[in-house]
PALODREN-389286 format. One line per field, with one value per residue (C-alpha): x, y, z. Coordinates in nm, 3 decimals. Example, Ala and Ser with C-alpha at 12.3 -4.5 7.8 and 13.67 -1.06 7.14 Angstrom:
x c(1.230_1.367)
y c(-0.450_-0.106)
z c(0.780_0.714)
! end
This chain:
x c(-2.667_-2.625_-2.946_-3.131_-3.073_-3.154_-3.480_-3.572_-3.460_-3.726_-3.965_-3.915_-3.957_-4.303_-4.390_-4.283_-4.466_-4.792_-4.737_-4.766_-5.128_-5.197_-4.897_-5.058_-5.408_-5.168_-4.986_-5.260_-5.406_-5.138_-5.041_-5.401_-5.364_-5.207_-4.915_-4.785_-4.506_-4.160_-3.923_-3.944_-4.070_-3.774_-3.785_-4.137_-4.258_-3.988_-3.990_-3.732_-3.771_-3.438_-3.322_-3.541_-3.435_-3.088_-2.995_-3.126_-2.866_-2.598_-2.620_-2.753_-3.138_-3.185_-3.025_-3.332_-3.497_-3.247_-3.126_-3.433_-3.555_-3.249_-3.308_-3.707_-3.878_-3.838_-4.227_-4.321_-4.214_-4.285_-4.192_-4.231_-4.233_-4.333_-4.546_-4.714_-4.714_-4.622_-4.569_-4.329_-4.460_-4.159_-4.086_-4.325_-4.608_-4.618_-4.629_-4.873_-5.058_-5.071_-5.123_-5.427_-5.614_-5.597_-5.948_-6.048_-5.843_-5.587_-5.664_-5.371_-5.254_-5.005_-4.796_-4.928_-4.647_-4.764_-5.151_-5.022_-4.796_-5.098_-5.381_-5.734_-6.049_-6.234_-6.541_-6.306_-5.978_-5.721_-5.810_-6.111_-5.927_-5.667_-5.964_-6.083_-5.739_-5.701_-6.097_-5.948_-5.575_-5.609_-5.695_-5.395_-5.149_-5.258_-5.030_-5.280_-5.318_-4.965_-4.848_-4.967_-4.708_-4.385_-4.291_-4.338_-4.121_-3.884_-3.898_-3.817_-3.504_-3.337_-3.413_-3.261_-2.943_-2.914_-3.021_-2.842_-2.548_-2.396_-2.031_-1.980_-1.717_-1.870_-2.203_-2.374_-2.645_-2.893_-3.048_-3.052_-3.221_-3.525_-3.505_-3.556_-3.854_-4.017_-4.032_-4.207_-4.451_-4.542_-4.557_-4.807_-5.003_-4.990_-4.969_-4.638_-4.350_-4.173_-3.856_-3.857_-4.202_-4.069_-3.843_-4.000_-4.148_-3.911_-3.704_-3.921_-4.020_-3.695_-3.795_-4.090_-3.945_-3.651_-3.968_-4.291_-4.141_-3.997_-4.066_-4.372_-4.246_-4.357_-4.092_-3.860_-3.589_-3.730_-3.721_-4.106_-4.192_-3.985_-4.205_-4.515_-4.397_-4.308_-4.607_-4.843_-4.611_-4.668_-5.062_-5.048_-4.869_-5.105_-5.384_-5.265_-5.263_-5.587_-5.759_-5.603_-5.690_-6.052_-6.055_-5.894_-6.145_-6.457_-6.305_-6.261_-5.859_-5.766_-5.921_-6.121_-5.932_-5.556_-5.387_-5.505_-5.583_-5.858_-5.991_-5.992_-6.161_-6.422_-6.541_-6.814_-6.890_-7.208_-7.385_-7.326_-7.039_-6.725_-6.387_-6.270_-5.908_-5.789_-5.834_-5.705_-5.430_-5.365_-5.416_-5.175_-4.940_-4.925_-4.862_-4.657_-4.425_-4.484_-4.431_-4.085_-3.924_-3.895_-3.818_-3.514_-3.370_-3.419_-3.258_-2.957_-2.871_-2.879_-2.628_-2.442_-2.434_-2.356_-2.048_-1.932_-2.046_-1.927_-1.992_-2.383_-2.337_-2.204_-2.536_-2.737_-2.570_-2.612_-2.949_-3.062_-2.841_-2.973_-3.305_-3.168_-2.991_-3.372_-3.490_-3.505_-3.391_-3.575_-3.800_-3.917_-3.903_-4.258_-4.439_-4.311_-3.922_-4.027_-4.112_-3.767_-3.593_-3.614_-3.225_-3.252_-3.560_-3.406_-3.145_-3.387_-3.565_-3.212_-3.140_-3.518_-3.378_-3.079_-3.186_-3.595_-3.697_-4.036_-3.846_-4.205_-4.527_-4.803_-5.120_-5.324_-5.530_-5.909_-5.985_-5.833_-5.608_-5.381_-5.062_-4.812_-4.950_-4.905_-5.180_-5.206_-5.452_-5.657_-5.554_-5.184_-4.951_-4.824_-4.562_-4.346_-4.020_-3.893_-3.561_-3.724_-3.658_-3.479_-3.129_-3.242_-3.058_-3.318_-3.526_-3.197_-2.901_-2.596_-2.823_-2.544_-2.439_-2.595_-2.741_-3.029_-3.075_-3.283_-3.558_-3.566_-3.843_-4.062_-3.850_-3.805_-4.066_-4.387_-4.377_-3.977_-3.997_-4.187_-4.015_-4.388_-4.602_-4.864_-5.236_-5.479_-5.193_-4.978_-4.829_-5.062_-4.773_-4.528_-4.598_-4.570_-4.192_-4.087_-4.170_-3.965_-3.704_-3.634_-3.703_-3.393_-3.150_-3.210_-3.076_-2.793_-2.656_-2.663_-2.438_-2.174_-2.019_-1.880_-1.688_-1.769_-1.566_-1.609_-1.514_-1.726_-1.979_-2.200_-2.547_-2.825_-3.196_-3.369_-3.650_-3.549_-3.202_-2.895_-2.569_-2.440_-2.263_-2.542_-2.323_-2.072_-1.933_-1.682_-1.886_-1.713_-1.914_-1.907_-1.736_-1.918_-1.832)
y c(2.341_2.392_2.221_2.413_2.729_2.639_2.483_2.839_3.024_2.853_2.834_3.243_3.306_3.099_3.370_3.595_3.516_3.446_3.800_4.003_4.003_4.173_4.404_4.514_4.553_4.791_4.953_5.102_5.241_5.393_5.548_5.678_5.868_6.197_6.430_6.071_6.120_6.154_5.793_5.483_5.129_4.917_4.567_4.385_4.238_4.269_4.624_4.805_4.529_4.428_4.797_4.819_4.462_4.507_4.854_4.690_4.353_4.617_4.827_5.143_5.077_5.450_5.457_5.354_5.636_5.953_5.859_5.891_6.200_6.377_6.259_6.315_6.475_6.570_6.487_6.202_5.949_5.662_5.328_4.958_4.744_4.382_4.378_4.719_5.050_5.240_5.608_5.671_6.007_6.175_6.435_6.531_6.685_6.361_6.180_6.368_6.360_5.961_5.981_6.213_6.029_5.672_5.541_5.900_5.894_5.578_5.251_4.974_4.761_4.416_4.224_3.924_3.722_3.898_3.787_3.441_3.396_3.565_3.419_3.563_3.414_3.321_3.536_3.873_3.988_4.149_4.488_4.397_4.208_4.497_4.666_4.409_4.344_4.700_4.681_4.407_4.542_4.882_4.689_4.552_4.767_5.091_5.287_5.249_4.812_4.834_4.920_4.604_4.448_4.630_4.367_4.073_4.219_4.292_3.956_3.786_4.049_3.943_3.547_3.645_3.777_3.451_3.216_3.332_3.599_3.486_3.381_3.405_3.607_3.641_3.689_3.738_4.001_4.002_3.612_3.667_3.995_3.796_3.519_3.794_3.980_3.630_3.525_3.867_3.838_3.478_3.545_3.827_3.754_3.331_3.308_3.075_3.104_2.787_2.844_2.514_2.560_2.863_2.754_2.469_2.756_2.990_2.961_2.930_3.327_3.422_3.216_3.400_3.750_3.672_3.558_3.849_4.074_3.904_3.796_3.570_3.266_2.910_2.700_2.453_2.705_3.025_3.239_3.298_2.907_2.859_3.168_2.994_2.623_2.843_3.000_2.685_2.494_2.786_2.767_2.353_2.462_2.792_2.557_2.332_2.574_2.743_2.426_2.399_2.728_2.664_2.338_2.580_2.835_2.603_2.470_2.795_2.698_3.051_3.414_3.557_3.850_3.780_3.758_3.860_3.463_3.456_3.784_3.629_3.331_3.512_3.782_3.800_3.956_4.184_3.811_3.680_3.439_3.391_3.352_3.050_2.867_2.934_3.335_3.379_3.120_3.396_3.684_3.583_3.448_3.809_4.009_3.749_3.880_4.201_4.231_4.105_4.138_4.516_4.531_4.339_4.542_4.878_4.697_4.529_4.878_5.031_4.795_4.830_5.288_5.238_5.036_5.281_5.582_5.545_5.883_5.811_5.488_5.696_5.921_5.572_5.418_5.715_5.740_5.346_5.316_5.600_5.365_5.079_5.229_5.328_5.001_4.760_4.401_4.200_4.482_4.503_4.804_5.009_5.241_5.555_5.408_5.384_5.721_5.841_5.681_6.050_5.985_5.628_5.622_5.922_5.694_5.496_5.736_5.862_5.457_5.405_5.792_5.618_5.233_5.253_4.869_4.951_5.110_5.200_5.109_5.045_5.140_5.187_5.468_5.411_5.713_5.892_6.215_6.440_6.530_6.768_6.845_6.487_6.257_5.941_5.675_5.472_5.118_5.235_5.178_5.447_5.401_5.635_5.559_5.674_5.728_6.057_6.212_6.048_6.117_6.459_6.704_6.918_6.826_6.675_6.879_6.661_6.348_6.100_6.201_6.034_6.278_6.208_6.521_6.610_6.447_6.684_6.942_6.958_6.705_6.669_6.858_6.668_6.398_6.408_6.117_5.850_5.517_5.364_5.556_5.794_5.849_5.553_5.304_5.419_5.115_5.018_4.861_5.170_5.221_4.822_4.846_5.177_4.967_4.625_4.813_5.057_4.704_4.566_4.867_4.915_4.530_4.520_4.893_4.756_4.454_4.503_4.736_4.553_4.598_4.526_4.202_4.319_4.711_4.779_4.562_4.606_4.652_4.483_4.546_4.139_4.287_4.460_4.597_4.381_4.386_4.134_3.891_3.957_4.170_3.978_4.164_4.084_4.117_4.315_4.233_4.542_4.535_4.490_4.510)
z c(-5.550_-5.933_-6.016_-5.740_-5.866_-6.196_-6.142_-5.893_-6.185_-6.427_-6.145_-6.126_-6.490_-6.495_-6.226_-6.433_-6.701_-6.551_-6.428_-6.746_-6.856_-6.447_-6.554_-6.909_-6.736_-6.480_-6.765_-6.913_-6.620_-6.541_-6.903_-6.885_-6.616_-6.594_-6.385_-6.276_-5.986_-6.109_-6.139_-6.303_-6.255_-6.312_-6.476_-6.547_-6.227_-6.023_-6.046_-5.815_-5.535_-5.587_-5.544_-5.263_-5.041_-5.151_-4.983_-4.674_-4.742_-4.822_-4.494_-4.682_-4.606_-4.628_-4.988_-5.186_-5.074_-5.012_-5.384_-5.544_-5.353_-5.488_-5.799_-5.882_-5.576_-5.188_-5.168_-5.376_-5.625_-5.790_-5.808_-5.883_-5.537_-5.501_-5.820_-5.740_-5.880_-5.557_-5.471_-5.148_-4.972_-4.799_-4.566_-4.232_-4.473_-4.644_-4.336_-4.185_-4.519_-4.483_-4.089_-4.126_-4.423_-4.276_-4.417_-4.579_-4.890_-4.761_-4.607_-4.486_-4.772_-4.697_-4.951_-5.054_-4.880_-4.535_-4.691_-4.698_-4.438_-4.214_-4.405_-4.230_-4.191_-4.537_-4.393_-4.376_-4.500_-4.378_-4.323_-4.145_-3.955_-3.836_-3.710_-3.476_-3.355_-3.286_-3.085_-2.869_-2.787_-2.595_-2.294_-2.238_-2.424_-2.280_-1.969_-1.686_-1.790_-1.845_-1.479_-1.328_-1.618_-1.512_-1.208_-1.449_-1.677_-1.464_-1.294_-1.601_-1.671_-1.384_-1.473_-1.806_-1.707_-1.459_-1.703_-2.028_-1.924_-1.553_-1.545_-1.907_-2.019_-2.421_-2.546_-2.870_-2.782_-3.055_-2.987_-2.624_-2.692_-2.868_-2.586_-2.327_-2.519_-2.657_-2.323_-2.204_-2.493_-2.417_-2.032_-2.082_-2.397_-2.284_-1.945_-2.030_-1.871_-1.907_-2.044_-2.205_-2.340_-2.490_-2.631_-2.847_-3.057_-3.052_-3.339_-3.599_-3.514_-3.666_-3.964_-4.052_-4.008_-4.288_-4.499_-4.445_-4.682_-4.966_-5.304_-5.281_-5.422_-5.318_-5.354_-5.148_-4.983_-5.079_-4.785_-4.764_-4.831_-4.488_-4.364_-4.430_-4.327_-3.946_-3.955_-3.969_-3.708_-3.421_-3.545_-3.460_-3.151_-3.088_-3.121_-2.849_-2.591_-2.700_-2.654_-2.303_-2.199_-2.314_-2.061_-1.770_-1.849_-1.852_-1.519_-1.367_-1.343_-1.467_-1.486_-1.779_-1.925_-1.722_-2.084_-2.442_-2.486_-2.239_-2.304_-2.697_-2.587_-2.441_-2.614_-2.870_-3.209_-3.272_-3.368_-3.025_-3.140_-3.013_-3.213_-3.362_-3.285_-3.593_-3.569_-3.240_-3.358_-3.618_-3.414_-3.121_-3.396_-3.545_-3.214_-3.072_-3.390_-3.323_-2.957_-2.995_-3.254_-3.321_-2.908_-2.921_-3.216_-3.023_-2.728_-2.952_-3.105_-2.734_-2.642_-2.939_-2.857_-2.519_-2.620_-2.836_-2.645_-2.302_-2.192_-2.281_-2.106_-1.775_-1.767_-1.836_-1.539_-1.308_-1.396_-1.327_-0.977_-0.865_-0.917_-0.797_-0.475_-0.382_-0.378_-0.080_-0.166_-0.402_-0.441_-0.883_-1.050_-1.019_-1.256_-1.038_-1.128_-1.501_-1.521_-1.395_-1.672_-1.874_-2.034_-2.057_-2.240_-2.478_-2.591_-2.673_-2.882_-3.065_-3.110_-3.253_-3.490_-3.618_-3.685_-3.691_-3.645_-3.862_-4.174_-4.310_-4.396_-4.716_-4.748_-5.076_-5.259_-5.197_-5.481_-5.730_-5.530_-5.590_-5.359_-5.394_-5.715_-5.875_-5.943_-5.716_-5.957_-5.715_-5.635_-5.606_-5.329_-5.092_-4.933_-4.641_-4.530_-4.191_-4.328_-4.561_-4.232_-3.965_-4.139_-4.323_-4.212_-4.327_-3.967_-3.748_-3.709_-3.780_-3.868_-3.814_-3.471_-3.163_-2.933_-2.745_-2.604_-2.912_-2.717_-2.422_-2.370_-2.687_-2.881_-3.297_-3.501_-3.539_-3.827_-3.858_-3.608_-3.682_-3.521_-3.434_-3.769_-3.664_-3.679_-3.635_-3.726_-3.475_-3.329_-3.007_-2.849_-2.814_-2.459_-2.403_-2.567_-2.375_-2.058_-2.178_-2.325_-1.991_-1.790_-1.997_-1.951_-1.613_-1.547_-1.832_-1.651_-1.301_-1.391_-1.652_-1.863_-2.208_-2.506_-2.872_-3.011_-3.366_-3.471_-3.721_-3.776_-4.022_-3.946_-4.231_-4.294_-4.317_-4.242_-3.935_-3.878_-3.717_-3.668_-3.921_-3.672_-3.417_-3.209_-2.999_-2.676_-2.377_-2.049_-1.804_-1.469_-1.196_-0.874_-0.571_-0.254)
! end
């Protein structure tokens, strides 16, 4: 172990070093520019990502920035993230700010270890690549394509339970929370829904997440060399059942457009060309990621309230059976029972306040701008940070109490709550997890109450927030008669 650590040290200060003529070049833009935000760039390099990752690791994620807007601005400072000069934009004007000026004054901006866990085609790059994803999903991720959905979903829900929680008397909720939405994301984006075909790929998803945002080092055990060994196993396996669907399709063995693969396989650029493998490889890769992960957080932390809340749990309950009594026997939930879910779906929303699964986003200056009176050089970073408002008393009235009624009628003040971003970025699949996560409560509420095994767990950010020992719970199965 002794002469690993050693030879990553080394292998880190090479990095280092190669580093500094890029951070000169950046040093002198920056001292030639004037009415800089207020804060400080931390060590050469590494900058404050330390600061940054570590808050997360600690259980504070929302430390890094309530510290620092105390200590230099409300709206805007700087820092040193990843390698970048960044400036994190706080508050709802800020968001708003960011929301409103996606490609005016802002465009999206990755890390490089999301750049090269995700590489794109050598004919684009990444942003161009956003766009086209964002061309292709509205089709499927919109309400009115999403109602035909809500049976599958729930069909699998009630194979879940069977299959993973029946006659056990302890569980460990946050794995069988990604089992449940994997398998939702590969039954509607893959037309798969063999559990044991699911399975071969599953794991190395949790892989990749511990590795997107992290220091973009490329050696043996580094978090984000494992990322980007996971990454090009799902492509091989990706690959496999792209080339499979292309033999169905030319057979006429399954429908064009009944999952995003087909609908990828068959539509065409402006030059009359279809996609290759290895986008849609990366493509399906990317919102196979995305269309679980974030999902089973909101629906670990639900759990997690509803243990600890039992009077929320009560309304949840009365709520879903009064659902469930209306249904005849074996009959799925519908779109019309979705839409009754008004309390469930609030916890939700307080949940998504409290523990936001998408702590923030990048995106870089195009020109040259000022905001809130500081100057923003181009080719900087922005960064905002959902936690600049979700726990600000300034916009929530006791922040740190769970309430969901704060989402009845009109709801938070716009830009205070920001679980899925805003503007052109907003996340396409929000309505896609409302329906998933309302799919899961609704089956957890009919059969058990529980109990948390550990008291206070503490919940990490690595990249998305857990419960540190996953969340066990005792299972206590309702009556019937």
């Amino acid at each position: 172990m002794e002469w690993f650590l050693i030879f990553l040290f080394l292998s880190f200060l090479f990095v280092i070093l190669l580093s500094l003529q890029t951070l000169f070049y950046r040093q002198k833009t920056i001292i030639s520019s004037t009415n800089l935000p207020p804060g400080k760039s931390g060590w050469p390099f590494l900058g404050e990502t330390v600061d940054f990752l570590s808050t997360g690791w600690k259980g504070h994620p929302e430390q890094f920035v309530n510290d620092r807007m105390i200590k230099y601005s409300q709206e805007c400072f700087k820092t040193s993230i990843l390698g970048e000069s960044v400036a994190i934009i706080c508050g709802p004007m800020g968001n708003k700010f960011l929301f409103s000026n996606e490609d005016k004054l802002v465009t999206t901006w990755w890390p490089d270890s999301v750049n090269k866990v995700f590489p794109t085609s050598l004919q684009t790059n990444s942003k161009e690549e956003s766009k086209k994803m964002r061309k292709l999903l509205p089709q499927f991720l919109k309400a009115d394509s999403l109602q035909k959905y809500i049976g599958i979903m729930d069909s699998i829900s009630q194979k879940h339970f069977t299959n993973e929680w029946e006659n056990k008397k302890n569980i460990i909720i946050f794995p069988l929370a990604k089992k449940y939405t994997f398998w939702v994301a590969c039954r509607l984006f893959l037309s798969i829904n063999d559990p044991n075909h699911i399975a071969h790929f599953a794991n190395p998803f949790n892989v990749i997440a511990s590795g997107i945002i992290s220091i973009p080092i490329n050696f043996p055990g580094t978090p984000f060399n494992k990322a980007i060994k996971a990454a090009n196993f799902i492509r091989k396996e990706l690959k496999l059942i792209i080339q499979q669907r292309k033999i169905d399709l030319a057979e006429n063995k399954g429908r064009n457009n009944e999952d995003i693969l087909s609908y990828m396989l068959s539509v065409r650029d402006e030059n009359g060309k279809n996609m290759n493998e290895m986008d849609i490889a990366d493509k399906i890769l990317g919102l196979l990621i995305g269309g679980h992960d974030t999902a089973s957080v909101v629906i670990t932390f639900i759990v997690k309230y509803l243990a600890e809340l039992p009077h929320i749990y009560d309304l949840v309950y009365q709520e879903q059976m009064e659902i469930a009594k209306s249904k005849a026997p074996g009959e799925l939930l519908t779109w019309e029972d979705i839409q009754k879910m008004k309390y469930s779906w609030n916890v939700a929303c307080e949940v998504m306040r409290l523990n936001p699964p998408l702590q923030g986003a990048f995106r870089e200056a195009m020109s040259e701008f000022i905001y809130a009176g500081f100057t923003i050089p181009k080719g900087w970073k922005l960064y905002w940070s959902a936690y600049s408002t979700h726990r600000n008393p300034k916009y929530f009235l006791e922040p740190e109490k769970f309430d969901p009624t704060r989402f009845e009628g009109s709801g938070p003040a716009p830009y205070t709550y920001v679980p899925f971003g805003g503007g052109p970025r907003m996340c396409p699949g929000k309505e896609y997890a409302r329906l998933e996560i309302l799919t899961f409560m609704h089956n957890i509420v009919k059969r058990y109450r529980w109990e948390k095994l550990v008291a206070n767990e503490k919940v990490v950010v690595d990249p998305f927030p857990t419960p540190a020992k996953g969340l066990p719970i005792r299972l206590i199965p309702h009556k019937t008669t």
